[in-house]
SELOGU-544680 format. One line per field, with one value per residue (C-alpha): x, z, y. Coordinates in nm, 4 decimals, always signed. Each point is the difference from the previous one (the first is absolute). Layout:
c1: X	... $
c3: Z	... $
c2: Y	... $
***
This chain:
c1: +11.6411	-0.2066	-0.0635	-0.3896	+0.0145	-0.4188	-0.2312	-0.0757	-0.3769	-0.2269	-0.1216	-0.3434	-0.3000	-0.1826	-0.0256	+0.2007	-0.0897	-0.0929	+0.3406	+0.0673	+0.2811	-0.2822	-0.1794	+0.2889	+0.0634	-0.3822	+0.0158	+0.2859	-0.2147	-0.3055	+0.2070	+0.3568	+0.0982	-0.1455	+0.2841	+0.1190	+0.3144	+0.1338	+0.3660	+0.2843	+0.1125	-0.3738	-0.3390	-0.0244	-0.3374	-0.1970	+0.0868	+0.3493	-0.0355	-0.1872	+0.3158	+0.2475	-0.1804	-0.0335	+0.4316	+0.0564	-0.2239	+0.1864	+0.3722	-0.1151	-0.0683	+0.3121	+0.2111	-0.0937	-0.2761	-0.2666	-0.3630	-0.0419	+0.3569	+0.0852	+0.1256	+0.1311	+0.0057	+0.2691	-0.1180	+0.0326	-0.1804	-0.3828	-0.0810	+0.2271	-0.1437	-0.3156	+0.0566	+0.1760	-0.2565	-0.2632	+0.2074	+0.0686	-0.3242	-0.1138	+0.3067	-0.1587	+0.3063	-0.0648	+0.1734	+0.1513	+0.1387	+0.2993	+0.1525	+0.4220	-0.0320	-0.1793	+0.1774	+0.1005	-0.3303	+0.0271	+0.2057	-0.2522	-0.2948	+0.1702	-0.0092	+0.0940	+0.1423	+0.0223	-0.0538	+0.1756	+0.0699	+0.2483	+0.3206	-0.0306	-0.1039	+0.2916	-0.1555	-0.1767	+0.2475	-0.2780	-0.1343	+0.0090	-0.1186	+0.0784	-0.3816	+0.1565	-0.2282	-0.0145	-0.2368	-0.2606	+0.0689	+0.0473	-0.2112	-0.2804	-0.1285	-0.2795	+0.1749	+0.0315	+0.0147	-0.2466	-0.2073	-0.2908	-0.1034	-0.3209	-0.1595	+0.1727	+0.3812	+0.2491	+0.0796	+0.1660	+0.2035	-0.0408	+0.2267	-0.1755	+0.0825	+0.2387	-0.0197	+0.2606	+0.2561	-0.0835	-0.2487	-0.2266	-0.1006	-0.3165	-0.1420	-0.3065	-0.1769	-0.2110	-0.3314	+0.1500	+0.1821	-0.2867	-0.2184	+0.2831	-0.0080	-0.3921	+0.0106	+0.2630	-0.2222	-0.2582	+0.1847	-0.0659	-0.0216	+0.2322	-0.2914	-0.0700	+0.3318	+0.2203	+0.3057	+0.1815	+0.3434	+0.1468	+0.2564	+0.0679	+0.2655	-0.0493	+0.1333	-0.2900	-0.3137	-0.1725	+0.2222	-0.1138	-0.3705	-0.0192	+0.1896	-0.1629	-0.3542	+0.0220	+0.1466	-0.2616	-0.2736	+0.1444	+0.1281	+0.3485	+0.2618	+0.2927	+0.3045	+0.2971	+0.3639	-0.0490	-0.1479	+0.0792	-0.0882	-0.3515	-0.1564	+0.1818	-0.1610	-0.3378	-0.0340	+0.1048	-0.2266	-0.2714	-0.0404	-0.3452	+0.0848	+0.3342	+0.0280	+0.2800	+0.1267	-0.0377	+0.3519	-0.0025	-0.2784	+0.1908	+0.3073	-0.2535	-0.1124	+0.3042	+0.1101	-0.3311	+0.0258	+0.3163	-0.1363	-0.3146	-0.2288	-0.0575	-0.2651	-0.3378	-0.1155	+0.1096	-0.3721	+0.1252	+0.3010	-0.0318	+0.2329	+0.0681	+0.2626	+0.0008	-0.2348	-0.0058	+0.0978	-0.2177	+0.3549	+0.0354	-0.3922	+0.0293	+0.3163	-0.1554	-0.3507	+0.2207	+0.1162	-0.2298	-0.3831	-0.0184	-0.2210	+0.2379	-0.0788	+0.1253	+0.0479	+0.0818	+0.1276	+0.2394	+0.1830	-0.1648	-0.3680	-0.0208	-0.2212	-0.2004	-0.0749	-0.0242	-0.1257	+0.0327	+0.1798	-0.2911	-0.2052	+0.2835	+0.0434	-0.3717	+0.0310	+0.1963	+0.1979	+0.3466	+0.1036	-0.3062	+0.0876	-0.3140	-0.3158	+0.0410	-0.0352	-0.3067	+0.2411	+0.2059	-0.1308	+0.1617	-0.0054	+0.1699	+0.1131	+0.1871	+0.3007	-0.1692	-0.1431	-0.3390	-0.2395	-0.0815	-0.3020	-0.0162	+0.1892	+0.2650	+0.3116	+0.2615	+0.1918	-0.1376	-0.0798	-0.1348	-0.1652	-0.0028	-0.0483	+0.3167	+0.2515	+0.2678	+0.2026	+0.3586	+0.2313	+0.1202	+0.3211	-0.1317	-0.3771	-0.1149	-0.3915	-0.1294	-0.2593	-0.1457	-0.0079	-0.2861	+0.0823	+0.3166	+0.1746	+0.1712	+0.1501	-0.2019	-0.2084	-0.3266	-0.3614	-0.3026	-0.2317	-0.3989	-0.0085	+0.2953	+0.3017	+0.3294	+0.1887	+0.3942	+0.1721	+0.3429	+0.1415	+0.0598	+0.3505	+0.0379	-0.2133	+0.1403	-0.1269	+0.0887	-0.1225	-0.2999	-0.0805	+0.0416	+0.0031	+0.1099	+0.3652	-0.1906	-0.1354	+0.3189	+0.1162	-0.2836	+0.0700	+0.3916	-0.0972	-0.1571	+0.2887	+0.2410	+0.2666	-0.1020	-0.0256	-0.0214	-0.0841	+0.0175	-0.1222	+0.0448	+0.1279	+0.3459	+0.0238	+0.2747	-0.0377	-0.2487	-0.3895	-0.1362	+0.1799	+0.1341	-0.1404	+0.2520	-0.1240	+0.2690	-0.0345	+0.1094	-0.0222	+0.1967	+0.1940	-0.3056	-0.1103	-0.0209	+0.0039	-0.1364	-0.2994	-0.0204	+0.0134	-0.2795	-0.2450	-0.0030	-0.0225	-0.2966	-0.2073	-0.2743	+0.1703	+0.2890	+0.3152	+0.1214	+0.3528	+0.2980	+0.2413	+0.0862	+0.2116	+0.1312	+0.0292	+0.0534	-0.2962	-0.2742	+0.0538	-0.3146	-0.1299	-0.1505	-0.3158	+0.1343	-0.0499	+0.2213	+0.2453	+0.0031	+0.1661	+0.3189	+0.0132	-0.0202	+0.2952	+0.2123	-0.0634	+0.0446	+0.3459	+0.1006	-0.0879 $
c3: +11.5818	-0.1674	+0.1513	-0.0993	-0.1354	+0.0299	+0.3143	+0.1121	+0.0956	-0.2508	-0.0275	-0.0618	+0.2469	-0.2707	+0.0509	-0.2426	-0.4257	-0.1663	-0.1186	-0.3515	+0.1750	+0.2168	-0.3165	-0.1638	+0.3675	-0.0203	-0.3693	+0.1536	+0.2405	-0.1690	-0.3105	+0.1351	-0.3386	-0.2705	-0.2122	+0.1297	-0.1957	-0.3626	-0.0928	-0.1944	+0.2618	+0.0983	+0.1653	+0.4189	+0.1434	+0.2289	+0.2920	-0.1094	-0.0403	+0.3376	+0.1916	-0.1820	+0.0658	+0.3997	-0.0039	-0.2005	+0.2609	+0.2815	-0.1891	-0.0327	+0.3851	+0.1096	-0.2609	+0.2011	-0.2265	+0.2256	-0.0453	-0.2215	-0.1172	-0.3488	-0.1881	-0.3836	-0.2036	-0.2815	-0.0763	-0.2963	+0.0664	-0.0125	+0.2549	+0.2223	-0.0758	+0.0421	+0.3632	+0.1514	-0.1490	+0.1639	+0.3402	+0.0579	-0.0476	+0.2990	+0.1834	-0.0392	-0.1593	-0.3160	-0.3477	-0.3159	-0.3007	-0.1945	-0.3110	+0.0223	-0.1799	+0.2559	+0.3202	+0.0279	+0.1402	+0.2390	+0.1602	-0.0635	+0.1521	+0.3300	-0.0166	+0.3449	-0.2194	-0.3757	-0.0494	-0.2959	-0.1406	-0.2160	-0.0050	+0.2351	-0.1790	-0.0458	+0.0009	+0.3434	+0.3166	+0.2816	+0.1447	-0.2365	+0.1599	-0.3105	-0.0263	-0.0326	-0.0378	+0.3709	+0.0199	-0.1530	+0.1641	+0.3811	+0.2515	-0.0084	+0.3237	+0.0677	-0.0093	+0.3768	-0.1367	-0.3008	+0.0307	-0.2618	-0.2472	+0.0330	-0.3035	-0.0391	+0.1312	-0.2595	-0.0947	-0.3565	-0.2185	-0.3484	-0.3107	-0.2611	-0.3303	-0.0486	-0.3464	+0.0600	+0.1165	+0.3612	+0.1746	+0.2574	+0.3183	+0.0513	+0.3264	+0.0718	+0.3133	+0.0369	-0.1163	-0.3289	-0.0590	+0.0593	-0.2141	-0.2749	+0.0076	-0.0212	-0.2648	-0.1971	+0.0712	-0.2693	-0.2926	-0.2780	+0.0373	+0.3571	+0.2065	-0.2171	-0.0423	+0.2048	-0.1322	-0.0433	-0.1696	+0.1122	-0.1854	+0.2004	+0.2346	+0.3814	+0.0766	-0.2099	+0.2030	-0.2977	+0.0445	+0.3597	-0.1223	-0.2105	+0.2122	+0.3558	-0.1393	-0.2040	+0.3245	+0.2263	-0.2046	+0.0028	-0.3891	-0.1468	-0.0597	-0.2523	-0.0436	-0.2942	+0.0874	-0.4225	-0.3088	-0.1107	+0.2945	-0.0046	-0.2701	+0.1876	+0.2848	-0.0721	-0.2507	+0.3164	+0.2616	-0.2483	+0.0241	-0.0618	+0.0499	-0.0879	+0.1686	-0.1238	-0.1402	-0.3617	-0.0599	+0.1686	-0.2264	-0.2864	+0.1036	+0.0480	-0.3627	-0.1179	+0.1250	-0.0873	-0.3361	+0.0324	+0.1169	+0.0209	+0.2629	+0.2957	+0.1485	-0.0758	+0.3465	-0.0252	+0.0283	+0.0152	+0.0095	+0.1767	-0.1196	+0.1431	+0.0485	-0.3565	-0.3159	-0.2109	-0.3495	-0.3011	-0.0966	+0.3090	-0.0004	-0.3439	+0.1151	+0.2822	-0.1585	-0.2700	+0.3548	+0.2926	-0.0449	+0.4173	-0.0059	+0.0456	+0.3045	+0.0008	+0.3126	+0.1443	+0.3761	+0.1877	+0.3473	+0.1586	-0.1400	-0.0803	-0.2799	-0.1608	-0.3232	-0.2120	-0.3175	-0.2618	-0.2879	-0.2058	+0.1684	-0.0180	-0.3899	-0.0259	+0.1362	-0.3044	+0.2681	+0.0154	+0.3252	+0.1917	+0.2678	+0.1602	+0.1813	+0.3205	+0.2903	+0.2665	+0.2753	-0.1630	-0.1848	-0.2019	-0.0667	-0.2915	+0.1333	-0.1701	+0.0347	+0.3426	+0.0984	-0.0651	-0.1025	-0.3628	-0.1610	-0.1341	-0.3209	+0.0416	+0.0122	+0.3090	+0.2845	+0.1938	+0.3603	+0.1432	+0.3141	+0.0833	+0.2900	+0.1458	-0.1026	+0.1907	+0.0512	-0.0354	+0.3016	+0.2261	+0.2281	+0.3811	-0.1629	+0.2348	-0.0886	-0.3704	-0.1212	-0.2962	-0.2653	-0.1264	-0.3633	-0.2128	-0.3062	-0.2304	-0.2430	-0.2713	-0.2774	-0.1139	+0.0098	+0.0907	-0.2319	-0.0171	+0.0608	+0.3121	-0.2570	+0.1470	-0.3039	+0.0800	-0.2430	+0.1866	+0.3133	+0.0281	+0.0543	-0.3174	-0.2954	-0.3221	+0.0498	-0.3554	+0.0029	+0.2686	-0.2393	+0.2427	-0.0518	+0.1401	-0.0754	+0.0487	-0.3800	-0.2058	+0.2167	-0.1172	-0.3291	+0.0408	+0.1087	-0.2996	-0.2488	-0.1109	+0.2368	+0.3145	+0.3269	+0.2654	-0.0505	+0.2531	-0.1341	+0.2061	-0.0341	+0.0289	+0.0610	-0.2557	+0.0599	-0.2377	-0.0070	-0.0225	+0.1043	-0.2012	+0.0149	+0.0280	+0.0075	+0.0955	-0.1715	+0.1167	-0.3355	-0.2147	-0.2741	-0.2797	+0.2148	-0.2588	+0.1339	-0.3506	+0.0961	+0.3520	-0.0763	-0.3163	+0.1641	+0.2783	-0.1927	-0.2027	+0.3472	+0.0201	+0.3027	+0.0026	+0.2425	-0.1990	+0.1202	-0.2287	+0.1803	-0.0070	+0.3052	+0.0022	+0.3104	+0.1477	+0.2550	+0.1315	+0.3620	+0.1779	+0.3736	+0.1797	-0.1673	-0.2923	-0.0609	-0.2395	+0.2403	-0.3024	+0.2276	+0.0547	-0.3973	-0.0580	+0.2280	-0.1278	-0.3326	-0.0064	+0.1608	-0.2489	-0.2752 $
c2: +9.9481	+0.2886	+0.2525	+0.1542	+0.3243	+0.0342	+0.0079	-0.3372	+0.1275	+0.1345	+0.3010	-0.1279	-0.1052	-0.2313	-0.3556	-0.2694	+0.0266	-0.3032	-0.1688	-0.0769	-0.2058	-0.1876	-0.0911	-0.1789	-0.1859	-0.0936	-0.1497	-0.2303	-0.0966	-0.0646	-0.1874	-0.0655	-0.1906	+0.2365	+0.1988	+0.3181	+0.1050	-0.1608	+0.1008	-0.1357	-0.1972	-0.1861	+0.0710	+0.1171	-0.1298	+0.2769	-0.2640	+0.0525	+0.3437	+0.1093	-0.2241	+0.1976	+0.3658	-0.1191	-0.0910	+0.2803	+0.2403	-0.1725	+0.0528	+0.3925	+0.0739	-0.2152	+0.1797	+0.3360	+0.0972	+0.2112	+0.1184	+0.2968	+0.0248	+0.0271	-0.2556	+0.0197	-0.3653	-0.1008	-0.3167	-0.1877	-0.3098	+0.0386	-0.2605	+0.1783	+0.3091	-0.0507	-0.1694	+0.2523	+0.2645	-0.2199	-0.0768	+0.3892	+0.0887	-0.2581	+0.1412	+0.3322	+0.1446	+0.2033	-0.1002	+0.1511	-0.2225	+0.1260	-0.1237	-0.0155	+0.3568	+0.1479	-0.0787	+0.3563	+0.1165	-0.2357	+0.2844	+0.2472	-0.1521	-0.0770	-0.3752	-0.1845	-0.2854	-0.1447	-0.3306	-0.1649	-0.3368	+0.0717	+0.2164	+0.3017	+0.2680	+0.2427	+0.3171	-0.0087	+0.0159	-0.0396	-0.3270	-0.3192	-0.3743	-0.2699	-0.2527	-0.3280	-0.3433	-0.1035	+0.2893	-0.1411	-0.3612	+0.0636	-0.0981	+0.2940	+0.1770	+0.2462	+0.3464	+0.1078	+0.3867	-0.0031	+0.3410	-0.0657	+0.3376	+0.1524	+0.1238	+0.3613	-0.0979	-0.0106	-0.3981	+0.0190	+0.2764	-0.0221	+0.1270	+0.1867	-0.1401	+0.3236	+0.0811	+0.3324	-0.3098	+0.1122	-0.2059	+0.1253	-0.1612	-0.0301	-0.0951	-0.2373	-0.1431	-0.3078	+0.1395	+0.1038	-0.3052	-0.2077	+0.2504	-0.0260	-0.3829	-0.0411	+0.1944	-0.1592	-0.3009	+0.1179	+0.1371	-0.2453	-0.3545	+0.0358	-0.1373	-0.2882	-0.1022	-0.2592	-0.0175	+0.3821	+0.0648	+0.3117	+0.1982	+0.2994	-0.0152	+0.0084	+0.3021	+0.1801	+0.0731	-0.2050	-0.3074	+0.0240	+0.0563	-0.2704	-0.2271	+0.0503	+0.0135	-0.3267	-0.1574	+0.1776	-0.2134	-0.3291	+0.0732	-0.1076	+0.2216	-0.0609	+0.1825	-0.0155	+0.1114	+0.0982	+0.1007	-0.2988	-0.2211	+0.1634	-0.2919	-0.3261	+0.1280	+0.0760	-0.2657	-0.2399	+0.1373	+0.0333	+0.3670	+0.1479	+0.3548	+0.1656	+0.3863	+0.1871	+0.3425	+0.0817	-0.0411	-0.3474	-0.0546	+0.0856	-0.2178	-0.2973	+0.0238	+0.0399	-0.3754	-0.1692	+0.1077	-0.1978	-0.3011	-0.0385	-0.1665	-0.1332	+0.2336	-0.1747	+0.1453	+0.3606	+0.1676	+0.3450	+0.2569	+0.2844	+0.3187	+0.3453	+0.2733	+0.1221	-0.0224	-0.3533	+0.1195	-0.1180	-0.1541	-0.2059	-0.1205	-0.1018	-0.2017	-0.1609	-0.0907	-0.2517	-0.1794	+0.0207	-0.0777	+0.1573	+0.2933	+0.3014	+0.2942	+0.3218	+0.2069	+0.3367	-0.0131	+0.1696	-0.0615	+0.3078	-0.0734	-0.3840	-0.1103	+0.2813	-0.1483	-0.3035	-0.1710	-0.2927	+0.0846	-0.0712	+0.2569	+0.3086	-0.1052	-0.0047	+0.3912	+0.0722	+0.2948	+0.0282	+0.0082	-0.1845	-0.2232	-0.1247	+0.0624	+0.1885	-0.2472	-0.0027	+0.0413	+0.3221	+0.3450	+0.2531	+0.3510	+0.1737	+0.3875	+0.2493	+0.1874	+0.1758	-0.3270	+0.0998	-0.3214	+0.0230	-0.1416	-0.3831	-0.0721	+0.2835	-0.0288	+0.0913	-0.0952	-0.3341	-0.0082	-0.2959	-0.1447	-0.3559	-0.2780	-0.0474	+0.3262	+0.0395	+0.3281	+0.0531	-0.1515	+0.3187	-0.0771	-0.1431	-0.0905	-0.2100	+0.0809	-0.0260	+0.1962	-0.0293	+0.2801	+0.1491	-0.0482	-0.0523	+0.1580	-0.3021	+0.2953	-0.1013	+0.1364	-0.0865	-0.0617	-0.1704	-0.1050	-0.0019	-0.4184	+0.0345	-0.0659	+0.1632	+0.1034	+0.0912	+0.3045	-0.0177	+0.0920	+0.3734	+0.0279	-0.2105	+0.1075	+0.1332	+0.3636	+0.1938	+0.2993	-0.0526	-0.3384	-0.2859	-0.3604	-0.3027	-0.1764	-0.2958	+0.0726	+0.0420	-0.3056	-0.2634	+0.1423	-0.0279	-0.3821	-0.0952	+0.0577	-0.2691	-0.1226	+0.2079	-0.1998	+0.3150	+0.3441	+0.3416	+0.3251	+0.3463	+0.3933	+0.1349	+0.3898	+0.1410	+0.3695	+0.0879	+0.0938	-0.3435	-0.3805	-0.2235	-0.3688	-0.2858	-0.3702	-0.2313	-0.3555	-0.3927	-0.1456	-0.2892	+0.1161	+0.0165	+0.2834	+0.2901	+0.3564	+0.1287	-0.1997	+0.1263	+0.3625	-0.0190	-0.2336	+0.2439	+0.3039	-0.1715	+0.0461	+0.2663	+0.1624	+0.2164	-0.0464	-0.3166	-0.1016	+0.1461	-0.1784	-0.3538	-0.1669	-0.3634	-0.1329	-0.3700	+0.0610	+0.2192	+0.0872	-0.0977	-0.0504	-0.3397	+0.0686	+0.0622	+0.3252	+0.2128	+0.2068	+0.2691	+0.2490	-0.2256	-0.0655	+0.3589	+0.0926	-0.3417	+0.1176	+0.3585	-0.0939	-0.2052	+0.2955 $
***
C-alpha cells in the first residue's frame, strides 16, 4: 500500500470547483454512444469512457492512492492516460505526466507513487505500481476517500516545455485548468469543430489542453503513436481539426507530399511552438487546402496569441505570430522592466486568464501570478499583432546588433537538399561570437550555398560555420534545444 506523502485535508475553506472531469462524465450521460477517443487500435464511446474513468478511480484508491498525494504518470497509452488523469482528479489526488526521459524528477517532486505501463523506469528508485488492463475493466465503485478540490488547491503539475533541456514544473489548480480549457475552446475553429486530431503528447500541458477540453464538450479526440500514423488516422476518423507543433506540422507535410489524400474534411491545422517558415508554408499550401493557424502559447501562460497564415503574411513582419487574445495582454519592458511605449521593441511580459506560477516543494495552495516573463523579445503592434524577435538568451548579438537565429534558419531551409536547420553562437575567446548553424540535409546539400545565401542577407551575424549533423535535438513541442547542440557540438570540435 502507499503510503500519502500530502495532507489528506485541505488547506482550503472553499466549497467544490466545477470539474472538467464532471463534464466529460455528463457528455456520457447525456450521449453514451457518441465518439470519445479514435486511435490506431479503434474508437472508445464516452459511455465506454466514463465506465473506464469510474474502474480506473476505484483501482487508484484500492491501490493505496490517497487524497492530495502526488502522483507522477508514465503512460504510453492515451486512453489510459487520459483515465487515470481523469480518475485522480475525482479521487482528489493531484497529477503530473512524465515522458520515460523524465522519470528522474519524479524523485524531485516527492511523488507518493509512479504509475507506469511499461518497463519500470530505471532512473527513479521510489514507489512504482505497473497500470495493467483490468484497471480500466473492474467492477467500478464510488471512491470511499475521494476529497473533491476547491478552486485554489493544487490538482495538476505541469512541465514547461523546457527549452534549456530542463523542464519546469509548473503547478495549476482547478480554476486555472478550467480557465485554460475554455480558452483553448475558442482559438480558431476549436469550438466549431467535432472531430480534433491531437499531436502533442500527453505528458505536455497542451496534449492535456487539447485533449480534456475537446472531451469536456462532447468533441472527439484522436491520437497517432506516429508521424506517420498521423494521416491513416485522421483520414479514418474524418478529422476536421489537426492541433500540433510546428515540427509535427512539418513531419505531416512531409508524408502527404508523399501520398497524397485522404483528408477532404481537414478544415483547419492549428500550429505553435516555433515560427512556420515561408519554406514550410509554401510546402504545405501544394498539399492541404485546410486554412493554416499560427499560435504563440506557453505552459505557464496558455494561449496569448493567434492568427491565419493569411493574415501574418498579409502583415508582411517577420516574426508576427498573431493578434493578442481577449483573455491575455502584453507589455513590452526593457532591460529595468520599465513598460515602453507601443511598437518598441523589448523584453515581453504578459498577463493572461489562467497563469499559473512555478510549482514550490509542499504547494498545496496555488496562487496565481500577477504576470509572467516567456523570455522573449518583441513587440506589439498598433492593430494588436504580437511580433516575436527571439528569445533573449538566444539572439545573435554582434556587436549590440541582435537578430533572431530563426532568420538565417528559414534562409538555411530554403537551399537545395536541406531538410532541418539550427542556427546559434559559440563563444571562442574573442570580442564578438562566432555563428554555427548545424544542418540535417541529403547529400546535394551544398555548404558553398549555405554560407553565400546567408551572407547575401541585409543583417550581419551570418553563420561562418557549417555543421552536419543526423538530427536537431529538440523538445515535445518541438522546440530547438540549441543549448544541448551547442555543448554536443563544441565537444566534438
Amino acid at each position: 500500500m502507499v503510503q500519502p506523502t500530502r495532507p489528506t485535508d485541505s488547506t482550503s475553506s472553499e466549497g467544490k470547483f466545477a470539474s472538467f472531469v464532471d463534464a466529460i462524465l455528463f457528455q456520457a450521460a447525456k450521449e453514451p454512444n457518441s465518439p470519445a477517443i479514435g486511435t490506431e487500435t479503434g474508437v472508445l464511446t464516452f459511455g465506454q469512457l466514463a465506465d473506464a474513468i469510474r474502474s480506473a478511480t476505484a483501482q487508484c484508491e484500492l491501490t493505496g492512492l490517497r487524497p492530495r498525494s502526488l502522483v507522477g504518470l508514465i503512460i504510453g497509452d492515451p486512453v489510459w492516460h487520459i483515465c487515470l488523469i481523469a480518475a485522480l482528479y475525482r479521487l482528489g489526488a493531484v497529477s503530473v505526466s512524465l515522458s520515460a526521459d523524465e522519470a528522474a524528477l519524479a524523485s524531485t517532486l516527492d511523488v507518493a507513487a509512479l504509475l507506469h505501463n511499461a518497463a519500470p523506469p530505471a532512473n527513479y528508485k521510489g514507489s512504482r505500481i505497473l497500470v495493467e488492463p483490468t484497471w480500466f475493466t473492474a467492477q467500478p465503485h464510488a471512491p470511499s476517500q475521494a476529497k473533491p478540490f476547491a478552486a485554489s488547491d493544487l490538482c495538476r503539475i505541469a512541465l514547461s516545455s523546457g527549452t534549456t533541456g530542463q523542464p519546469r514544473p509548473i503547478a495549476m489548480n482547478p480554476q486555472i485548468v478550467w480557465d485554460r480549457l475554455v480558452t483553448y475552446s475558442l482559438r480558431g475553429s476549436f469550438a466549431s469543430s467535432e472531430r480534433i486530431y491531437c499531436g502533442p503528447q500527453l505528458h505536455s500541458q497542451f496534449g492535456f489542453a487539447i485533449a480534456f477540453s475537446a472531451l469536456a464538450y462532447g468533441k472527439m479526440v484522436s491520437f497517432s503513436n506516429s508521424a506517420e500514423g498521423a494521416l491513416p488516422v485522421m483520414s479514418y476518423f474524418k478529422t476536421d481539426l489537426a492541433i500540433m507543433s510546428v515540427y509535427q506540422f512539418g513531419r505531416l507535410v512531409e508524408l502527404q507530399t508523399k501520398q497524397f489524400g485522404g483528408l477532404g474534411g481537414l478544415r483547419e491545422i492549428q500550429a505553435g511552438g516555433s515560427l512556420i517558415s515561408d519554406t514550410l508554408l509554401q510546402r504545405a499550401r501544394a498539399c492541404f487546402p485546410a486554412k493554416l493557424v499560427c499560435t504563440y502559447a506557453s505552459t505557464e501562460a496558455g494561449t496569448i496569441a493567434t492568427a491565419s497564415m493569411e493574415q501574418l503574411r498579409a502583415s508582411q513582419i517577420d516574426g508576427a505570430v498573431g493578434f493578442i487574445t481577449p483573455w491575455a495582454s502584453v507589455d513590452v519592458c526593457d532591460d529595468n522592466a520599465q513598460v515602453m511605449p507601443q511598437g518598441r521593441e523589448g523584453n515581453l511580459r504578459v498577463r493572461a486568464l489562467g497563469l499559473a506560477p512555478f510549482y514550490q516543494a509542499g504547494m498545496m495552495r496555488v496562487e496565481a501570478p500577477e504576470f509572467f516573463s516567456p523570455g522573449d523579445v518583441g513587440r506589439v503592434l498598433d492593430n494588436n499583432m504580437l511580433v516575436i524577435t527571439g528569445r533573449t538568451n538566444e539572439l545573435i548579438n554582434i556587436g549590440g546588433n541582435k537578430i533572431a537565429p530563426e532568420r538565417f534558419e528559414n534562409v538555411i531551409l530554403q537551399c537545395t537538399g536541406v531538410k532541418d536547420a539550427a542556427v546559434f553562437t559559440v563563444d571562442i575567446g574573442s570580442a564578438l561570437p562566432q555563428t554555427w548553424a548545424a544542418v540535417v540535409g541529403d547529400p546535394s546539400v551544398s555548404v558553398a550555398e549555405i554560407v553565400k545565401r546567408c551572407a547575401e542577407t541585409p543583417t550581419i551575424g551570418a553563420p561562418s560555420v557549417i555543421k552536419s549533423v543526423a538530427k536537431i535535438p529538440r523538445n515535445s513541442t518541438g522546440k530547438i534545444l540549441r543549448d544541448q547542440l551547442r555543448r554536443e557540438l563544441t565537444q566534438k570540435g
